[in-house]
Each structure stands twice: as C-alpha cells, then as structure tokens.
C-alpha positions in Angstrom: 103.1 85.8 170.8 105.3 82.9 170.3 106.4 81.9 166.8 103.4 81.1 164.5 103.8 79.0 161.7 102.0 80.0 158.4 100.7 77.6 156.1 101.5 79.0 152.7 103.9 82.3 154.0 106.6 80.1 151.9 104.4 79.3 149.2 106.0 81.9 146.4 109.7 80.2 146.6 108.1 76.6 145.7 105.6 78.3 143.4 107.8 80.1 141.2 110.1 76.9 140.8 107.5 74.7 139.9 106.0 76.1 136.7 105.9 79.9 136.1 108.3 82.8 136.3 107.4 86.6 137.6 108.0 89.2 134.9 108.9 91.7 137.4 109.4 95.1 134.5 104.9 94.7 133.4 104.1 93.2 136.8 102.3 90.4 135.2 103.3 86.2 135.6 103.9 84.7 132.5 103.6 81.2 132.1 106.5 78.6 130.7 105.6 76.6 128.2 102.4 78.1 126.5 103.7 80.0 123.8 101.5 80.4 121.2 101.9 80.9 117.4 102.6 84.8 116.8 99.8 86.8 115.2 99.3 90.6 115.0 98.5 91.4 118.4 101.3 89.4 119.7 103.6 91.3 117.5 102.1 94.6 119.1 102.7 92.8 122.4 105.8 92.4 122.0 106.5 95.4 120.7 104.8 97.4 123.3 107.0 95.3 126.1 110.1 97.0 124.5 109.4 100.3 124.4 107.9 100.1 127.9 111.3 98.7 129.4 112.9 101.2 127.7 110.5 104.0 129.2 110.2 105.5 126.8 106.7 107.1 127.2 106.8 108.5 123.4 107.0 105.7 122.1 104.3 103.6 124.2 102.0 106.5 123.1 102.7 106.2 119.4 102.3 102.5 118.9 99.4 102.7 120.9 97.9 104.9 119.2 99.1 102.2 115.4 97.7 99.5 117.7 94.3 101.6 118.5 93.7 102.0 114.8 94.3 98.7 113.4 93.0 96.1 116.9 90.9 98.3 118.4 89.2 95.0 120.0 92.6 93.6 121.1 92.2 92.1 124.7 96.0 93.0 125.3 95.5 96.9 124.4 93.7 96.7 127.6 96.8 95.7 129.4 99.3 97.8 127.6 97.2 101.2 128.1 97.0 100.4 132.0 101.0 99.5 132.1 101.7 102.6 130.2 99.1 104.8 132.5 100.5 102.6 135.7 104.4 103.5 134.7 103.4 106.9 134.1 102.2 107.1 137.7 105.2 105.9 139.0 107.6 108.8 137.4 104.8 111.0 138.2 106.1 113.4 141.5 102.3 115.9 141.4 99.9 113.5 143.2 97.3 115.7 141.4 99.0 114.3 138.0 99.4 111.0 139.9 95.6 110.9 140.3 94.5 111.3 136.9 97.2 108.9 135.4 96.1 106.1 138.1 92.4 107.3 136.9 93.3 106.0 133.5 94.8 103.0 134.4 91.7 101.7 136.5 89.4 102.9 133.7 91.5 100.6 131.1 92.0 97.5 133.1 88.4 98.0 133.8 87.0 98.0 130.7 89.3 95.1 129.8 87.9 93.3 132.6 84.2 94.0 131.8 85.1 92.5 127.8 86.7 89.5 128.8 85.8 88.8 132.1 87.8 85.2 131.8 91.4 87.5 131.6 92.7 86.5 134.8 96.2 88.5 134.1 93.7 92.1 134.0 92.1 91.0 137.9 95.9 90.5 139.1 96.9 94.0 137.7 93.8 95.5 138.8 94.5 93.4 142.7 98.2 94.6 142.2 97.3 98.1 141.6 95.5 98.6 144.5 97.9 97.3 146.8 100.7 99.3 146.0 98.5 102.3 146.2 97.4 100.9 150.0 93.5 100.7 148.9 92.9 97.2 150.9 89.1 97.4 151.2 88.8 97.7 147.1 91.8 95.2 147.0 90.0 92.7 149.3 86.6 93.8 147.0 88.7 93.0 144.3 89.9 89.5 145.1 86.0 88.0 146.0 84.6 89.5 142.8 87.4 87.3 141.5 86.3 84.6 143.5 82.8 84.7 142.1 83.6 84.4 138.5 86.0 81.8 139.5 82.8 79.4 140.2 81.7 80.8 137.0 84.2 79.7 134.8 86.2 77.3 137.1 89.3 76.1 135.4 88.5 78.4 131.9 90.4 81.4 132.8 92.9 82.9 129.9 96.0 85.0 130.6 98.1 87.0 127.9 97.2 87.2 124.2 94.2 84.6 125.3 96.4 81.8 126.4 94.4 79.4 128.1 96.3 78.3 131.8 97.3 75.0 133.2 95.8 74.1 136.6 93.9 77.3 136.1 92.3 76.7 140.0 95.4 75.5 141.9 97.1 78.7 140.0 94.5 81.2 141.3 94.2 80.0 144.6 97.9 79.7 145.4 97.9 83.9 144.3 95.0 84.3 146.7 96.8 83.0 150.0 99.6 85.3 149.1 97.4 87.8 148.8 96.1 87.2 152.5 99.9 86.8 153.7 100.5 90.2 152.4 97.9 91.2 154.9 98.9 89.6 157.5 102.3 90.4 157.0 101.2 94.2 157.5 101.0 93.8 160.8 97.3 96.0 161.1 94.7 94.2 163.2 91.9 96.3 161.0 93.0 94.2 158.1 92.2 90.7 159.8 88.4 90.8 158.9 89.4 91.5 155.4 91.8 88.3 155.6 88.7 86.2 157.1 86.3 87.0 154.4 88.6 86.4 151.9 89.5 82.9 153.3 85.9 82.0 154.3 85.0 82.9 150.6 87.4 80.2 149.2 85.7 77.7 151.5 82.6 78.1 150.7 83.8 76.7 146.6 86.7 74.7 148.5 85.7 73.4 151.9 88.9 71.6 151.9 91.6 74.4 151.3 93.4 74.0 153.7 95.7 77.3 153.7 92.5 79.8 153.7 91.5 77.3 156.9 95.1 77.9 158.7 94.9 81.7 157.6 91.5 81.7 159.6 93.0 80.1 162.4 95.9 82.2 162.1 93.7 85.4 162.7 92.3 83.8 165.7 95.2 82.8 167.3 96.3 86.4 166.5 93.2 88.1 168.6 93.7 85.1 171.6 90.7 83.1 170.0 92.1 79.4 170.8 88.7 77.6 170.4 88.4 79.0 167.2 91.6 78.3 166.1 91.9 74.9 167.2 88.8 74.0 165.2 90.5 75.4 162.3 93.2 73.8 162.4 91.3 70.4 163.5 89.4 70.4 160.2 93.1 71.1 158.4 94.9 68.3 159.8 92.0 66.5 158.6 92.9 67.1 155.9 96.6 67.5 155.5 97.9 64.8 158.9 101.7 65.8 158.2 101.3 69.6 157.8 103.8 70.6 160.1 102.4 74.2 160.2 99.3 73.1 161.3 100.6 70.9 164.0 102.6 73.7 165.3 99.9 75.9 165.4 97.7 73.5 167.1 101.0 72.3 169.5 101.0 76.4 170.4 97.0 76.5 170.8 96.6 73.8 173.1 99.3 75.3 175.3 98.2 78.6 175.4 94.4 76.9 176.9 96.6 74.7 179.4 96.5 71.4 177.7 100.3 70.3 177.9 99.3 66.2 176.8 98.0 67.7 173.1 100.9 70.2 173.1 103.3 67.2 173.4 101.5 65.4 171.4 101.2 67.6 168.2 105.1 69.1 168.5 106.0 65.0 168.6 103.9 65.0 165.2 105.5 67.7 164.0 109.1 66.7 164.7 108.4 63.0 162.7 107.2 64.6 159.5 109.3 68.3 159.4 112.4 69.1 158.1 115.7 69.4 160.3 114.2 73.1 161.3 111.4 71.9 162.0 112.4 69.1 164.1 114.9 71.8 166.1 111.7 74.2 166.6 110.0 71.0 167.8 112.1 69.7 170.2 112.9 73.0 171.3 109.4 73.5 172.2 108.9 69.9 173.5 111.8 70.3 176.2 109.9 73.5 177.4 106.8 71.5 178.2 108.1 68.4 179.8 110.4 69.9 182.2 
C-alpha cells in the first residue's frame, strides 16, 4: 500500500507542547499548572516519588507501610503500591516472581479504580500496564470501560492527589487515538477489530470525532475496503474541509476504485491547505495521475 496518512499519528508532538508534560520515571502525565496546596498525602507523594527513582525497593516498602498506617484511605496509595509492584516487575528476571508482582499491581490499581472511579491517572496505568505486557484484548477492554464512565462523569475526571483536569474530554480523547495508533502501528491485522470498536465507541458519545472516523477508514483502506473508507472519510471532511490527512486518504481511495477526477481533485485540496511536505507529497501524487 501506498503512503497512508494518519489523522492524529503526530498527535503526541503537538500534545505534549501544548499543555502537559510526560513524567517518564512513574509513567503517569502530570499536568502544568495545577499544583495544589501541599497536604499530608502530597507530602507522602512526594516522598514516595523519591525513593522510587532512587529504586530503592526498601525504602518504597517502609513508607508505605508509615503511609498505610496513618492514610489508609489515600487515593494516591493506590498509585504508589502499583508503581512499586509495577517496578518490581521490571527488575524481576523469574516470570514466576514476575507473575505475582504484576498480580499485585493489577489488584492495587484495581481497587483504586473501583474507590474512585473518576481517577483517570489509575485507568492510564492500568491501560499502560497492559500494553507493555502485550494483553490487547484486556487493553482494548480496558479503554471502553473508560469510555463508559466517561459519559458518566464527562468533563469531572481527577488525576493525581484529586486534582481536578482542564479540558478533561479533549484530554482523554486525544490519549485514546494514541492508543489506537499504537495498534495500528503494530502492524497485526488481528488487532484491527479491536481498533474499530474502540473508534466506533467514541462515536457513539462523539459523532463528530473526527480521528476515531479516519482511524476507521484507516482500517478499511488497510483490508482493501474503499467504499467504506471513503464514507469515512466523507463524513470527516465534513467536518474538518482542510484536513490534509483526510484529503490524502480520500485522494488515495478514489484512485485505488479508478476515479482519477476525485483523486485530482482531493490531492489539489490537499496541496492549498498542507504544509511544504504536504504540498511535495501532493504534487508528487498529482503528476502521477495526470500524465
């Protein structure tokens, strides 16, 4: 197949620019800006995130333990038990130690979960876990029974030591397309079903999505499926009339079914709105079809 362009594949560059930074050492995105007032639990927080980039499994075990005894209830135990169980797992060489410490991990970040279901940071560890561990069915399970409390609680999720998030829905949502890119990007055609549900869940709340639409269409085009694909992508541009990833896709659709006059038409499109790239991809495509 001919290049595809992927609404969203660059997504992570822009996102992490705009308003939130990766902390790579717990795995977990913190948000700029919100930082709330110390109080106890942030102190054990904080204190927890030392030892742990230190590695130093003794003492991760001993202040949980202190933090056990005095916040039992603390949302962010949760969290620290199933970093400490999750890092554990990763020095771990026995995969029958492996098994029990990754055992542990689920069975914290689950009970955080089920105690504050509105923690999104706890569903991105638990989504996180699972794909490093290659479990795509639970981590597809995983992402809809996000998706369903997401129409729960819309734009009222929190995130570390109960900070409430801006653009809670356009934060979520970006995370989920990357999580179907990751898919995609494996390059397995028995992962494409789980990459369709997961997009034609988001549409179901957001009609008007337009990456789960183009990662639909992307599928299709994948399998050879151009009518679906174009209707896709139809309902995108729609939507978004200077996208120039769905233009290209559409351009590359409508050749592939023998319609050169769309083709033309949509990589013309695409070279008025794209960047210089973009334009050379264009016209590079465009001097194919009109010789």
């Amino acid at each position: 197949m001919e290049r595809v362009f992927k609404l969203g594949i660059h997504w992570r560059q822009v996102f992490l620019t705009n308003s939130y930074v990766m902390d790579k050492k717990l795995g977990l995105v913190g948000l700029l800006f919100l930082l709330p007032a110390l109080t106890i639990a942030q102190t054990y927080s904080k204190r927890f995130e030392e030892v742990f980039n230190r590695q130093d499994s003794a003492g991760q075990r001993q202040l949980l333990a202190e933090w056990q005894a005095n916040k039992p209830l603390d949302a962010d135990l949760q969290v620290a038990y199933f970093n400490f169980y999750k890092q554990r797992y990763e020095q771990e060489a026995d995969s029958l130690i492996q098994e029990g410490l990754v055992s542990e991990a689920f069975s914290h970040i689950d009970s955080g979960i089920k105690a504050f279901p509105n923690r999104l940071d706890m569903r991105f560890d638990r989504i996180s876990l699972l794909w490093n561990l290659g479990n795509y069915s639970d981590y597809k399970e995983t992402i809809l029974a996000l998706l369903e409390q997401h129409d729960v609680i819309k734009d009222g999720w929190l995130w570390k030591n109960n900070s409430s998030l801006i653009n809670a829905t356009d934060f979520l949502l970006k995370y989920v397309d990357n999580y179907v890119v990751q898919l995609y990007n494996l390059d397995d055609e028995s992962l494409h079903p789980y990459m369709d549900e997961i997009a034609n869940r988001v549409l179901i709340s957001h009609p008007r999505h337009v990456p789960s639409l183009s990662n639909l269409a992307i599928t299709a085009l994948y399998h050879e499926d151009y009518p679906t694909a174009i209707e896709h992508l139809t309902k995108a541009l729609s939507i978004e009339a200077e996208n120039t990833s769905v233009l290209s896709n559409l351009a590359f659709a409508y050749v592939q079914v023998g319609n050169t006059e769309k083709a033309i038409a949509y990589y013309e499109q695409m070279a008025k709105y794209g960047d210089s790239q973009t334009k050379a991809y264009a016209a590079e495509q465009l001097e194919k079809l009109v010789r």
